[in-house]
C-alpha positions in Angstrom: 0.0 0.0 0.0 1.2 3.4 -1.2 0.4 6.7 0.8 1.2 10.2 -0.3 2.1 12.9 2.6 -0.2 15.8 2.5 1.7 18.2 5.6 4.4 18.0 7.7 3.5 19.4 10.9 5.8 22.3 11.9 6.7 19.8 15.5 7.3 16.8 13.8 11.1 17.2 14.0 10.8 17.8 18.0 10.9 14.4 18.2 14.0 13.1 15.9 15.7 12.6 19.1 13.5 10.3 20.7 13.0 8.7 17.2 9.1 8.5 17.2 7.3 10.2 14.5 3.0 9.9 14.2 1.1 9.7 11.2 -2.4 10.6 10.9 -5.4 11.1 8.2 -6.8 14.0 7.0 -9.4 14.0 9.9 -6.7 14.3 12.3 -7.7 16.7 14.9 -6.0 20.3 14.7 -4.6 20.2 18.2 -2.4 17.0 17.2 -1.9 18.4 13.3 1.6 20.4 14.2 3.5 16.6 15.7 1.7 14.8 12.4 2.7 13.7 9.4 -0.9 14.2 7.9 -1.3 11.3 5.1 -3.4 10.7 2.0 -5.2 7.2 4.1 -7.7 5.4 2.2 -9.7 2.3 4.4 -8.5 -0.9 2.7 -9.9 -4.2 2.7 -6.6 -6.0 4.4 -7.1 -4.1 7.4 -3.9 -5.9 9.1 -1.5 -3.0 7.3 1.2 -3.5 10.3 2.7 -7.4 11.0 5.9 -8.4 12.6 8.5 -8.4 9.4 6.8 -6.2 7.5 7.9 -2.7 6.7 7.7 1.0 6.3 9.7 2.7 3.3 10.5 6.1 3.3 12.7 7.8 1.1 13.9 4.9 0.2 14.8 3.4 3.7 13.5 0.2 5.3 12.3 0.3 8.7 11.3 -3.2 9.4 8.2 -3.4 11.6 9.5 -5.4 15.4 6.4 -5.1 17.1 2.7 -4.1 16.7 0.3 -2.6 19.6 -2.8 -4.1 19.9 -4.8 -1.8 18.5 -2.0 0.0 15.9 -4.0 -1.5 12.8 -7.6 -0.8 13.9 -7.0 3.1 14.8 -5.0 2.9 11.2 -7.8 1.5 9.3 -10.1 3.9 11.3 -8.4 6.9 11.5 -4.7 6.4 9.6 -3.1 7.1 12.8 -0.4 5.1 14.2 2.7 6.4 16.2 6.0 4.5 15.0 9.2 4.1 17.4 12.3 3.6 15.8 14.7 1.5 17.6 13.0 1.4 20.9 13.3 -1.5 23.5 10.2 -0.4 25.4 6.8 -2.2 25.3 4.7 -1.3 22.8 1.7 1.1 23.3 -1.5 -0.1 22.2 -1.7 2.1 19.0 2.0 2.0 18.2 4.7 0.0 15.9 8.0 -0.6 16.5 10.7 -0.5 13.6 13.9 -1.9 14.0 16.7 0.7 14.4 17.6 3.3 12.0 17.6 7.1 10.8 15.0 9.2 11.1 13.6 10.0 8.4 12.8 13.2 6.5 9.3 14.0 5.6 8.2 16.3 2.9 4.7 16.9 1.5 4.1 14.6 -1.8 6.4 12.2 -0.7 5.3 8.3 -1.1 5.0 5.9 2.2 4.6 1.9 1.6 3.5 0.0 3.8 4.3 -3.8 3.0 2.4 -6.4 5.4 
């Protein structure tokens, strides 16, 4: 599955450090729109988008999904919102992934995300 970026909100990059970043639909509400990468999300029939082994490319680098919350691909297929850690050893959160280690990446509007199950 291939999702276009819409915005970059202006506090995404607050969190490069901590290596989390949170993408979100259109509908995303406008207090949470400034830490969101704001996506093109269209419902899909799969409904399982995240799985342990699958991935996230951005710009052309892998971040291998680790570990899935238990309710990461409900709020996605309801709302396209997930948070993603990269590279964390904590327990997941209900409505986050974890990706194995790697760079942050950089997020510009127009840009492609794929999402392989």
């Amino acid at each position: 599955m291939k999702i276009k970026i819409i915005e970059v909100g202006q506090l995404v990059n607050e969190f490069k450090d901590d290596k989390i970043f949170i993408l979100f639909g259109v509908e995303a509400p406008p207090e949470l729109k400034d830490f969101s990468v704001i996506i093109d999300f269209k419902r899909d029939e799969i409904k399982e988008y995240f799985k342990v082994g699958g991935m996230l490319i951005i710009n052309n680098i892998e971040y291998e999904i680790e570990k899935v919350g238990e309710v990461a691909n409900d709020n996605f297929n309801k709302l396209g919102h997930v948070a993603v850690h990269i590279g964390s050893n904590e327990s997941v959160l209900p409505g986050s992934i974890h990706v194995k280690d790697n760079s942050f990446p950089t997020f510009k509007e127009n840009d492609i995300i794929e999402i392989i199950a």
